[in-house]
N, C-alpha and C positions, 0 to 999 in steps of 0.2 A: 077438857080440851085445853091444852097450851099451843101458845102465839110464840118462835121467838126471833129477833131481829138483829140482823149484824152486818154490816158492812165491809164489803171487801171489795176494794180496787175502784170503787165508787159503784160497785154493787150490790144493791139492798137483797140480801138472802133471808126468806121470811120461811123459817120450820114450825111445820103444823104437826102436833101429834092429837091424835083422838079423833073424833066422828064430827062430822060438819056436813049440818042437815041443816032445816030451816029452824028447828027446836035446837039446837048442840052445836052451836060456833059460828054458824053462817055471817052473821050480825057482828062478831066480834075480830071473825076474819075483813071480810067486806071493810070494817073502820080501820084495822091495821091497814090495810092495803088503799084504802084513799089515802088516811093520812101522811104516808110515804110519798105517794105523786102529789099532793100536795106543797110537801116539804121540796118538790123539786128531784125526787129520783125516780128517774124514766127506765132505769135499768135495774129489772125486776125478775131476781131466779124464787120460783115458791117450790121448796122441798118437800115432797107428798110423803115421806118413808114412813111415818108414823101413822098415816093416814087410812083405817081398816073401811072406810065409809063416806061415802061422798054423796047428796041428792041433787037434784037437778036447781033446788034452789042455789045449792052453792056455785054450780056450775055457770049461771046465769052472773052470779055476783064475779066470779073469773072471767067471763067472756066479758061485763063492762068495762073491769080494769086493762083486762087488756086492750081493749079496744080504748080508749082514753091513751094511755102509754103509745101505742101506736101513732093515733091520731096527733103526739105531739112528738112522736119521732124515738120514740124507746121502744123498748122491747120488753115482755115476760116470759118466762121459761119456765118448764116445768121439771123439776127434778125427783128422779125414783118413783117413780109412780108403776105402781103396782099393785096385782090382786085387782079387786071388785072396780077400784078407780081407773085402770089400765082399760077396766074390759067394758065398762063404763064411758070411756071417752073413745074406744074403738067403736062399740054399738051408737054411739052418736054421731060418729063422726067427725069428732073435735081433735083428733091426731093430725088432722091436715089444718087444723087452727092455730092450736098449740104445740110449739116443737119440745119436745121430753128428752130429758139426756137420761143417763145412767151414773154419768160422771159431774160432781159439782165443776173439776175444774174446764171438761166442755161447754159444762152450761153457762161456767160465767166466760169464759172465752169464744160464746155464742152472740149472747146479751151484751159483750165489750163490745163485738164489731159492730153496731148500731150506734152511730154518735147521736145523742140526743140533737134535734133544730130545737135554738130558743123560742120562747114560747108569744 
């Protein structure tokens, strides 16, 4: 599993490629993604395209972050999400949690209109 991180327009695009289970990335996802809100970026697009696998511990690890980001006035978005993960957060019902673009530049022109509140 690769992490990778890039910033664009002061929003943190975090692409996941490989499986993120509680064995296979969950732990290395999860630290990426504190240590961004951490550093202070509330606006959070996480790219799924590479992602064939997703368990519920990871999902858990996505609902805190987002919920942190929220609670201090950001937003995260979820990009390309597809296959087993789409149908995944459909049977759970986290589609009306998480809003999913298709397009990076809606997702970050989603995540933009949220101006972070200081903290």
């Amino acid at each position: 599993m690769t992490i990778q991180e890039r910033i664009v327009s002061d929003v943190a695009i975090v692409s996941i490629t490989g499986r993120v289970t509680l064995t296979e990335g969950t732990p290395e996802v999860d630290d990426a993604l504190q240590r961004l809100v951490q550093q202070g970026h509330l606006r959070i697009v996480l790219d799924l395209a590479g992602v064939p696998y997703i368990d519920s511990t990871a999902l858990g690890s996505l609902l805190r972050t987002h919920a942190t980001v929220s609670r201090r006035g950001g937003a995260m978005k979820l990009l390309n999400v597809k296959g087993h993960v789409r149908e995944l957060l459909e049977l759970t019902r986290l589609l009306t949690v998480f809003e999913a673009f298709d397009s990076e530049a809606d997702a970050i022109a989603s995540v933009s209109a949220t101006p972070p509140r200081p903290v």
